[in-house]
PyMOL Python script that loads the backbone (N, CA, C, O; Angstrom):
from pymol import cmd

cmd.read_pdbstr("""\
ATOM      1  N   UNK A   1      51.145 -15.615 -22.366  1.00  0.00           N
ATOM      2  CA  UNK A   1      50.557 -15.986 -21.091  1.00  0.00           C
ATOM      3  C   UNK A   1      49.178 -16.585 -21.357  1.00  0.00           C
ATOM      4  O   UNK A   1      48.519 -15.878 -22.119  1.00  0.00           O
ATOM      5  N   UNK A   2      48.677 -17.482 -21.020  1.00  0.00           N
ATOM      6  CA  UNK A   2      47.562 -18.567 -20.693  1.00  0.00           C
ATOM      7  C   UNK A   2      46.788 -17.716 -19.933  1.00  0.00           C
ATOM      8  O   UNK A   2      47.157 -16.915 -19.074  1.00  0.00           O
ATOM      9  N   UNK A   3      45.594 -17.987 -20.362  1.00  0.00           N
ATOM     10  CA  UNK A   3      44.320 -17.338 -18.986  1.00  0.00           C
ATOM     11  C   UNK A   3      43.819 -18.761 -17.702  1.00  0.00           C
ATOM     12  O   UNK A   3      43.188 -19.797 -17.910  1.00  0.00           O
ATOM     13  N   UNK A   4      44.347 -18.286 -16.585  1.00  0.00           N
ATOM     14  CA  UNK A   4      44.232 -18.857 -15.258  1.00  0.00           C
ATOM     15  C   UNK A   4      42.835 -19.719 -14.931  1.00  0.00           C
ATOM     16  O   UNK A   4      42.782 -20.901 -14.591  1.00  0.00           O
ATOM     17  N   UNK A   5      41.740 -18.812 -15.125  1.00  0.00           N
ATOM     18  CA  UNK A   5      40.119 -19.155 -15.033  1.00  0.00           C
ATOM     19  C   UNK A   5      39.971 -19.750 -16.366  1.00  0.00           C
ATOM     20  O   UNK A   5      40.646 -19.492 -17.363  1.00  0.00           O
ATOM     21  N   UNK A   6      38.684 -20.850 -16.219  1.00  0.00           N
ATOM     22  CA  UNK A   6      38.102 -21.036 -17.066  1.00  0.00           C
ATOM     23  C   UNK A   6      36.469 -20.215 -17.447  1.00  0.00           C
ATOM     24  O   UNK A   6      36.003 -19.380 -16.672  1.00  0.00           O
ATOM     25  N   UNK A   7      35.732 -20.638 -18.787  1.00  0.00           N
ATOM     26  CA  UNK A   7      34.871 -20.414 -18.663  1.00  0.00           C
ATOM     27  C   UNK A   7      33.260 -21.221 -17.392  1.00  0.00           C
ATOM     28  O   UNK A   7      33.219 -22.381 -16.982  1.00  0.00           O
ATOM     29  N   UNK A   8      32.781 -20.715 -17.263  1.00  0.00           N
ATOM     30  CA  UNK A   8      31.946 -20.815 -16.250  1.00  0.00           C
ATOM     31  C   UNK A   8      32.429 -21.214 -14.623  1.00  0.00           C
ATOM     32  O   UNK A   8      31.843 -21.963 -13.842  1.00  0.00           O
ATOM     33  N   UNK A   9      33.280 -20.697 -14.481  1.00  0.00           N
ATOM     34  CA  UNK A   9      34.023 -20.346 -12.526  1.00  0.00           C
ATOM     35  C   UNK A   9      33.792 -19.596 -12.415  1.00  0.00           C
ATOM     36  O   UNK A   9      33.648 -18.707 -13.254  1.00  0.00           O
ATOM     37  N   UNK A  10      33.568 -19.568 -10.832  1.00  0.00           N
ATOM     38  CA  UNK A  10      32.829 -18.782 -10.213  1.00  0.00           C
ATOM     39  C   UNK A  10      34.577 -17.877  -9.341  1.00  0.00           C
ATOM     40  O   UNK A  10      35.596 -18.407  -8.898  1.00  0.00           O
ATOM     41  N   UNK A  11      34.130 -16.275  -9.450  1.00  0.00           N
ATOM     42  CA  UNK A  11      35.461 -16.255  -8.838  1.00  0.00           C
ATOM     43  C   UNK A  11      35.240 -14.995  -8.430  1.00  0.00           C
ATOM     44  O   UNK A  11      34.237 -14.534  -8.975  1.00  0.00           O
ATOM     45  N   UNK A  12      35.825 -14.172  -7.612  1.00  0.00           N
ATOM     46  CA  UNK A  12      35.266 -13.017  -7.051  1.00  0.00           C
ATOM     47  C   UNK A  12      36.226 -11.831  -7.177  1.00  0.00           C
ATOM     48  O   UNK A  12      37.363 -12.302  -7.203  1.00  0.00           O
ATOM     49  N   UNK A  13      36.250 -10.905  -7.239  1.00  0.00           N
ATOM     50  CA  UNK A  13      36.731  -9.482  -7.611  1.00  0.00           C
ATOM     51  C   UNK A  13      37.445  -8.614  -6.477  1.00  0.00           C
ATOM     52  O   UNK A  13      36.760  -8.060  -5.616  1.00  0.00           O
ATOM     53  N   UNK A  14      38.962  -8.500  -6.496  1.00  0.00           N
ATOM     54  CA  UNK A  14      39.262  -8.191  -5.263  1.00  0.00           C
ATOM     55  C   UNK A  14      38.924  -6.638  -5.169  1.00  0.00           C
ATOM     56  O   UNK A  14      38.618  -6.085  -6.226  1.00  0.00           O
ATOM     57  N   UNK A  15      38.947  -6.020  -4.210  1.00  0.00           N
ATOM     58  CA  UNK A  15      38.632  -4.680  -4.023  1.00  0.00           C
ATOM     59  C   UNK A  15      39.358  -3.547  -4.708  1.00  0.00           C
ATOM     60  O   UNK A  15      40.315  -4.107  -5.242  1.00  0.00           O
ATOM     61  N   UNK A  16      39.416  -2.421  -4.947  1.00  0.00           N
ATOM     62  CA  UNK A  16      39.518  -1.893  -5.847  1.00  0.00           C
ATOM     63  C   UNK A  16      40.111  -0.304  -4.318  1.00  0.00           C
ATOM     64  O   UNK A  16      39.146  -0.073  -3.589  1.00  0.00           O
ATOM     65  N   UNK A  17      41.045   0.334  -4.040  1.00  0.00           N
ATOM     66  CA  UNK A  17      40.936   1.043  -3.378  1.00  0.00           C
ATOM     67  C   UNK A  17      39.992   2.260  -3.978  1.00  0.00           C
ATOM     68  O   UNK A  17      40.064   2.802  -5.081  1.00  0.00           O
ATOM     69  N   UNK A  18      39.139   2.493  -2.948  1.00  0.00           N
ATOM     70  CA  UNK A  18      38.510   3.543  -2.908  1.00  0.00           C
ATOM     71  C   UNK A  18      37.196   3.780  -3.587  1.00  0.00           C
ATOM     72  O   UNK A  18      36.514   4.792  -3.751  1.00  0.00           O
ATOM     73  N   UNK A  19      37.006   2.052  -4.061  1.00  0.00           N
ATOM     74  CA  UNK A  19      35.778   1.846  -4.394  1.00  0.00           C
ATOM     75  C   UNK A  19      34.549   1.547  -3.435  1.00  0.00           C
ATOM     76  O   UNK A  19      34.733   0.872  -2.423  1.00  0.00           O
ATOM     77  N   UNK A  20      33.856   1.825  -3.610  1.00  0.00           N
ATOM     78  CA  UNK A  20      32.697   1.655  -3.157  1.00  0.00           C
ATOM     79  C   UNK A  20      31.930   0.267  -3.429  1.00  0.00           C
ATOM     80  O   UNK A  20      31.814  -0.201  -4.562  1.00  0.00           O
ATOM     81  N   UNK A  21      31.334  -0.440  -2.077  1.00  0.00           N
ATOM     82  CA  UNK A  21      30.643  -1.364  -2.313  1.00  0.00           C
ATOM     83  C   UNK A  21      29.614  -1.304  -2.213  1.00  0.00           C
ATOM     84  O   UNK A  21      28.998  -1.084  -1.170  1.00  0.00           O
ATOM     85  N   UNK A  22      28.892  -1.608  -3.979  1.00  0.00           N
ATOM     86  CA  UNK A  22      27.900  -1.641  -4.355  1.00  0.00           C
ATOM     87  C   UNK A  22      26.976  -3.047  -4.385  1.00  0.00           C
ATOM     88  O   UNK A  22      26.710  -3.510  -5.494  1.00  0.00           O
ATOM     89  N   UNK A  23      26.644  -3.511  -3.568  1.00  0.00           N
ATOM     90  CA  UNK A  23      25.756  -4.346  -3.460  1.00  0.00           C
ATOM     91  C   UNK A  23      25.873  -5.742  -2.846  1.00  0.00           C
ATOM     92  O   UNK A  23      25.188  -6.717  -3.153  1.00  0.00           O
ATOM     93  N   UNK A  24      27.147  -5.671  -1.651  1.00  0.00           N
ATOM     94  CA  UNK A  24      27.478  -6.917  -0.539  1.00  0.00           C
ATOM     95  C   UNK A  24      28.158  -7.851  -1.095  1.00  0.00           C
ATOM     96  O   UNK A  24      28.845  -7.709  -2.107  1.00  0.00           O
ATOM     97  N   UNK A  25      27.966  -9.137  -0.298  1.00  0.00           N
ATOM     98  CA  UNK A  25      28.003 -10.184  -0.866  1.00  0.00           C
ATOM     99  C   UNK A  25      27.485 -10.877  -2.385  1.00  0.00           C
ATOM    100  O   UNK A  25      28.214 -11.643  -3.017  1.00  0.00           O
ATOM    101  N   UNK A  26      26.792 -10.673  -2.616  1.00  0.00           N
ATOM    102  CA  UNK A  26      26.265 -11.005  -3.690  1.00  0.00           C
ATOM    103  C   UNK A  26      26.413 -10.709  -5.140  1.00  0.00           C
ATOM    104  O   UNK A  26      25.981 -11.236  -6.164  1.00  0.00           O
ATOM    105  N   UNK A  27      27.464  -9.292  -4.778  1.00  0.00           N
ATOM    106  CA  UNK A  27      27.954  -8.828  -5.859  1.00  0.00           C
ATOM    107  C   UNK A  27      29.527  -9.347  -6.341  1.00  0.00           C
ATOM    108  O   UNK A  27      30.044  -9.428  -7.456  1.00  0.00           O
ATOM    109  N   UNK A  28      29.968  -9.619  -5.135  1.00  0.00           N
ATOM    110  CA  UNK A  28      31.159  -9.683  -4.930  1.00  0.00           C
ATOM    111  C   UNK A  28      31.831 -11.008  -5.718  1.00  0.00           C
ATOM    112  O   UNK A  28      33.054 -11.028  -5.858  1.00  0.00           O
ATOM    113  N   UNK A  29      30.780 -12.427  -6.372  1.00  0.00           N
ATOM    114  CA  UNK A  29      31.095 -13.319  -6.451  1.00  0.00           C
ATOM    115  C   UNK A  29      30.391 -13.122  -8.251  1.00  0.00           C
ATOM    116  O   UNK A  29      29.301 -12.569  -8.397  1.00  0.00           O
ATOM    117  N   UNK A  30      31.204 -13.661  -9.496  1.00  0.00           N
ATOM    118  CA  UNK A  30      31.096 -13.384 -10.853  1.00  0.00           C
ATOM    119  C   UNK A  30      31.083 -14.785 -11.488  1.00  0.00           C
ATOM    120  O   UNK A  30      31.393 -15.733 -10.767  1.00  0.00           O
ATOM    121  N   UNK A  31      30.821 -14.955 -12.502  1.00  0.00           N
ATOM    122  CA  UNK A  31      30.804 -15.836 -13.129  1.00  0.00           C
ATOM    123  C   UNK A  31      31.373 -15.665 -14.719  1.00  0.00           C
ATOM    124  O   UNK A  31      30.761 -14.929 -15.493  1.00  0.00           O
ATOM    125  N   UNK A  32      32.854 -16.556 -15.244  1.00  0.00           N
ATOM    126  CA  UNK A  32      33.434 -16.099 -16.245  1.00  0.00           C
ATOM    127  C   UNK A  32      32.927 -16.496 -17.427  1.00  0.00           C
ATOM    128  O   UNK A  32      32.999 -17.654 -17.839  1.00  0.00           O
ATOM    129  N   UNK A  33      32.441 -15.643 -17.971  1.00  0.00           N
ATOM    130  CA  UNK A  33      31.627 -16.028 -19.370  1.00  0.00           C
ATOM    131  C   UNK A  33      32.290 -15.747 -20.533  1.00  0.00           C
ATOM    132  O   UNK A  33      31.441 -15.780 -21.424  1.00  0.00           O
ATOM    133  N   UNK A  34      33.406 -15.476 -21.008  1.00  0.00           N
ATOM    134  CA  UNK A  34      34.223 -15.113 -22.279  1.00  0.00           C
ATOM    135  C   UNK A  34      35.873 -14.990 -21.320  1.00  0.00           C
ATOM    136  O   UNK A  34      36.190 -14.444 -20.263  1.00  0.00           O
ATOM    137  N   UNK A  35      36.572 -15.764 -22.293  1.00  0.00           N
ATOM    138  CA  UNK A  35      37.399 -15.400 -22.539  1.00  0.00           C
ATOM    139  C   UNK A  35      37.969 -14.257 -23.183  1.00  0.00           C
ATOM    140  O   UNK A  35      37.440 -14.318 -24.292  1.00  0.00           O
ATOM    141  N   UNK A  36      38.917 -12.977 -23.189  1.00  0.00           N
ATOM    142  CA  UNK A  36      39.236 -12.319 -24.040  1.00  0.00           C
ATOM    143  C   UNK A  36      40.290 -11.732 -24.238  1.00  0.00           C
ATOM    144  O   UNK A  36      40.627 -11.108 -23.232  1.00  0.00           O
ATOM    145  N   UNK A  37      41.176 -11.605 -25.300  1.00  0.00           N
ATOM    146  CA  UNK A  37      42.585 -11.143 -25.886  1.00  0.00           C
ATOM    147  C   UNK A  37      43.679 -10.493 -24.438  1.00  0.00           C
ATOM    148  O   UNK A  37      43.318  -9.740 -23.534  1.00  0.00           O
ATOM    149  N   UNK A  38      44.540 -10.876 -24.577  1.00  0.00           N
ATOM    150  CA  UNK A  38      45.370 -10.277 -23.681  1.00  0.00           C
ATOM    151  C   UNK A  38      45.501  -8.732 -23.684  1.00  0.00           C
ATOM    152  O   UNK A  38      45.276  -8.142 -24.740  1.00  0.00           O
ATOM    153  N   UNK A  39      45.787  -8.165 -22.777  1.00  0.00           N
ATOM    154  CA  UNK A  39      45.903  -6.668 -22.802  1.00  0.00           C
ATOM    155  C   UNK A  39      47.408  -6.573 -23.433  1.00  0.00           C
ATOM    156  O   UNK A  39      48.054  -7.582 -23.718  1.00  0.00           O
ATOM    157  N   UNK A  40      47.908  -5.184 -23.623  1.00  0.00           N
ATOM    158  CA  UNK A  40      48.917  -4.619 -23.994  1.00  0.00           C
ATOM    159  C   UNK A  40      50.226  -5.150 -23.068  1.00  0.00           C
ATOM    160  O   UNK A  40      51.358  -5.299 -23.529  1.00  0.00           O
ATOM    161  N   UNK A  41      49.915  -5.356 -21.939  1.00  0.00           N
ATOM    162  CA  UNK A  41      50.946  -5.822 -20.872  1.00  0.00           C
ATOM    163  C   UNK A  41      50.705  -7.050 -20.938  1.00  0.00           C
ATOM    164  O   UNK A  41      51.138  -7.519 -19.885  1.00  0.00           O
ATOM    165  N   UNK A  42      50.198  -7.987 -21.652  1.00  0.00           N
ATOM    166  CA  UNK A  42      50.435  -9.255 -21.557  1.00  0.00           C
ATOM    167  C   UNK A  42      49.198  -9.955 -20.544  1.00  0.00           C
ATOM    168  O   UNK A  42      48.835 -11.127 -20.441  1.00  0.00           O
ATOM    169  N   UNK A  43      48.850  -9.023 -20.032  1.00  0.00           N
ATOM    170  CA  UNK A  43      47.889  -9.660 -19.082  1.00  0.00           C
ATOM    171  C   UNK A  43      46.290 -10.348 -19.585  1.00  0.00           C
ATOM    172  O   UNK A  43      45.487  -9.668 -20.224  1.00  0.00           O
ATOM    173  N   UNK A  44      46.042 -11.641 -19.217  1.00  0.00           N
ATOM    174  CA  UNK A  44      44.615 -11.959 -20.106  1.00  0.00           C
ATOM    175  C   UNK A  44      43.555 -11.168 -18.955  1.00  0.00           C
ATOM    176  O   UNK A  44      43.766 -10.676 -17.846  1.00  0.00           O
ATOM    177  N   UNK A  45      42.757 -11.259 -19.505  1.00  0.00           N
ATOM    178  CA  UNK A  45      41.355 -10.511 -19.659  1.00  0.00           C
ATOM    179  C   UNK A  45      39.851 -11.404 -19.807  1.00  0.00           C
ATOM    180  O   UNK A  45      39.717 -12.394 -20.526  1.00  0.00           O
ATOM    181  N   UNK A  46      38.701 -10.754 -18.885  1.00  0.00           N
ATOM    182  CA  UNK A  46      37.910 -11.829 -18.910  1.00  0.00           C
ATOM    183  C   UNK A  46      36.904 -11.401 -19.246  1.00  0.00           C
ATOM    184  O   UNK A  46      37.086 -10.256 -19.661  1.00  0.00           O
ATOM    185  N   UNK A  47      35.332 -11.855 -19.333  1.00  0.00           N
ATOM    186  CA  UNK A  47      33.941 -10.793 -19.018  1.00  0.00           C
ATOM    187  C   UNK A  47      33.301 -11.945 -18.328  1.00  0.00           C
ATOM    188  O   UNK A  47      33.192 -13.161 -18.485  1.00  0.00           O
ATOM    189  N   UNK A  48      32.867 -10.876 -17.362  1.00  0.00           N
ATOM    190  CA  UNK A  48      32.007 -11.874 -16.170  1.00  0.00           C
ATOM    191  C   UNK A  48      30.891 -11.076 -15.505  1.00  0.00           C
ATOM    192  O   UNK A  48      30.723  -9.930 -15.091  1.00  0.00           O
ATOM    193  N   UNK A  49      30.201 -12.226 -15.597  1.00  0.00           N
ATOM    194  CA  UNK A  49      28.663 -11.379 -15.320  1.00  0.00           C
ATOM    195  C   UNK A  49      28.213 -11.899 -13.224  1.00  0.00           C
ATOM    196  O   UNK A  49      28.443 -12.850 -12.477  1.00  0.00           O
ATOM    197  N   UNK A  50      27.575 -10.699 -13.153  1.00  0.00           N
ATOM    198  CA  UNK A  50      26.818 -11.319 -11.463  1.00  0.00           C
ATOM    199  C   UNK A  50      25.752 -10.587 -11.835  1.00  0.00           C
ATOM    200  O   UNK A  50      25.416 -10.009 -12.868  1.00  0.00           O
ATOM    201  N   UNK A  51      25.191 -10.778 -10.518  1.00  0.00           N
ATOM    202  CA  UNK A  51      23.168 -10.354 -10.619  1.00  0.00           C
ATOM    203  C   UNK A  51      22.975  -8.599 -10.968  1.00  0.00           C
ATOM    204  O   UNK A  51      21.896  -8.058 -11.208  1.00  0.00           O
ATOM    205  N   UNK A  52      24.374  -7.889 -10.917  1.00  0.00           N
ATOM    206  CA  UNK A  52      24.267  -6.460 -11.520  1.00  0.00           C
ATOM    207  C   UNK A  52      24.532  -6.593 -12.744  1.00  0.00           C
ATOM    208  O   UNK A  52      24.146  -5.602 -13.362  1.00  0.00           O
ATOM    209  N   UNK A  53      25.140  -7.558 -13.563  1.00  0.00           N
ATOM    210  CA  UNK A  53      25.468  -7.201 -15.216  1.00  0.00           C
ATOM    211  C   UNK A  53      26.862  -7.687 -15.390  1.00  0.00           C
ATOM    212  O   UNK A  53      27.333  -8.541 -14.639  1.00  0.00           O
ATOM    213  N   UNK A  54      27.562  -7.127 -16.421  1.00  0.00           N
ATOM    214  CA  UNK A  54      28.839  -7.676 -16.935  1.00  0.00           C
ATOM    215  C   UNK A  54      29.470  -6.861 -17.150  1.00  0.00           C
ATOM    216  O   UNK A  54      29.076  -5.707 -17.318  1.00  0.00           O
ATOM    217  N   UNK A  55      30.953  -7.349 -17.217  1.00  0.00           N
ATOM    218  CA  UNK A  55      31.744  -6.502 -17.158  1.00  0.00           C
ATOM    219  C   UNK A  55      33.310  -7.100 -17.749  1.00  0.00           C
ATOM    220  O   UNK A  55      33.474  -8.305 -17.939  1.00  0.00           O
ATOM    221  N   UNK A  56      34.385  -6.102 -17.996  1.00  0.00           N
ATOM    222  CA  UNK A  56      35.498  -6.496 -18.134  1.00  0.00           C
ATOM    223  C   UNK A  56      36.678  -6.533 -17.284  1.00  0.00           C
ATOM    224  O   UNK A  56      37.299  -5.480 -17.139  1.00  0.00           O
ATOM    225  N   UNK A  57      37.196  -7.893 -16.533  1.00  0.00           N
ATOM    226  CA  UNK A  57      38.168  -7.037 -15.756  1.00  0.00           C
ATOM    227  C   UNK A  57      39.380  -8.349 -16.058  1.00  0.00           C
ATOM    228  O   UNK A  57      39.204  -9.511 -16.426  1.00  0.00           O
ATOM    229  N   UNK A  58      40.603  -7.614 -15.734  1.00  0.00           N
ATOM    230  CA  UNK A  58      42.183  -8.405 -15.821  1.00  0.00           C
ATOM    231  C   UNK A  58      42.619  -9.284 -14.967  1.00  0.00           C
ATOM    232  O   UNK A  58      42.889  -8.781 -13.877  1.00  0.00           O
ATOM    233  N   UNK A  59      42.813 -10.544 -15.055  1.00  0.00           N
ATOM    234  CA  UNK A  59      43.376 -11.622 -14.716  1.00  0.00           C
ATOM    235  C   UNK A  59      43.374 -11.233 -12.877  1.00  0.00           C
ATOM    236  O   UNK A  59      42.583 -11.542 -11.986  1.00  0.00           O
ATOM    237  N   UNK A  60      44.739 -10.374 -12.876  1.00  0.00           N
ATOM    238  CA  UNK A  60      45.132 -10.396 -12.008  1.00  0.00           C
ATOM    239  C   UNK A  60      44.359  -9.394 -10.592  1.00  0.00           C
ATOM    240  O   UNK A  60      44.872  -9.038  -9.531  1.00  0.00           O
ATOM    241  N   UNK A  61      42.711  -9.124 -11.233  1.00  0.00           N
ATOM    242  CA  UNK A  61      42.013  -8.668 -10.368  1.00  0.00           C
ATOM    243  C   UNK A  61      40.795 -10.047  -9.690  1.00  0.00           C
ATOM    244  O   UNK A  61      39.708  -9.873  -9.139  1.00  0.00           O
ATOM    245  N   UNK A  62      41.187 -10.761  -9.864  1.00  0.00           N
ATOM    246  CA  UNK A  62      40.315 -12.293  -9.946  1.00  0.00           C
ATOM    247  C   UNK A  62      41.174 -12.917  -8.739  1.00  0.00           C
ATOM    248  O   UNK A  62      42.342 -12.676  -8.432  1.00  0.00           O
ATOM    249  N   UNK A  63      40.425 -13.622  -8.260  1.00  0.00           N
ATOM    250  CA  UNK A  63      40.479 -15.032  -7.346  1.00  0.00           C
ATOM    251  C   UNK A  63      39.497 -15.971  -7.516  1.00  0.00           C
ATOM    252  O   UNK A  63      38.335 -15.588  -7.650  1.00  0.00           O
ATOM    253  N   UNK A  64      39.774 -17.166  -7.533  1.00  0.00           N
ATOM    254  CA  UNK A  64      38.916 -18.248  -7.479  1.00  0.00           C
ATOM    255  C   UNK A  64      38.024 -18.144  -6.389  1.00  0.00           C
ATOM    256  O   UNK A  64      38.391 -17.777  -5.272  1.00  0.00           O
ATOM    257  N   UNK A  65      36.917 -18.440  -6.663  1.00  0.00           N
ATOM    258  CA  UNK A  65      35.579 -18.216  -5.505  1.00  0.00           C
ATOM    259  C   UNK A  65      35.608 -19.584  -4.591  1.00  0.00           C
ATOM    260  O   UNK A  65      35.741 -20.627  -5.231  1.00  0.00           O
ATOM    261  N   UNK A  66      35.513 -19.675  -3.351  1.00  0.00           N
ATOM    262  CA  UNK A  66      35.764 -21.279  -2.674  1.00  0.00           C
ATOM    263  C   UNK A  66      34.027 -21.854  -2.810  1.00  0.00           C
ATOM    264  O   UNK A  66      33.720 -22.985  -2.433  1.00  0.00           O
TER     265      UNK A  66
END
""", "prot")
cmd.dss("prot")
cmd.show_as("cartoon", "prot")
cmd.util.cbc("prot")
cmd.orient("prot")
């Protein structure tokens, strides 16, 4: 499987049940800075940073930001 995003798109993080939103709008929208190895299920994997820091999350927790 191919990774969907490229590097530097902007794309936002869908909600997470039962998470807590930490910091509005502004958090909500990431920027993909690495590509990285597919997970065990095949799924690619990204690291993307916003104005709180960086982080790792899976393909299929991503949407393109409009």
């Amino acid at each position: 499987m191919s990774h969907k995003f490229k590097i530097g798109q902007q794309v936002r993080q869908a909600r997470q049940h039962g998470s807590a939103d930490r910091g509005g709008a502004v958090s909500s929208i990431y920027e993909i800075v690495r590509l990285m190895p597919e997970e065990r299920s095949g799924e690619p994997a990204y690291r993307v940073k916003s104005a709180l820091g960086e982080r790792a999350v899976l393909e299929g927790e991503l949407t393109l930001a409009p």
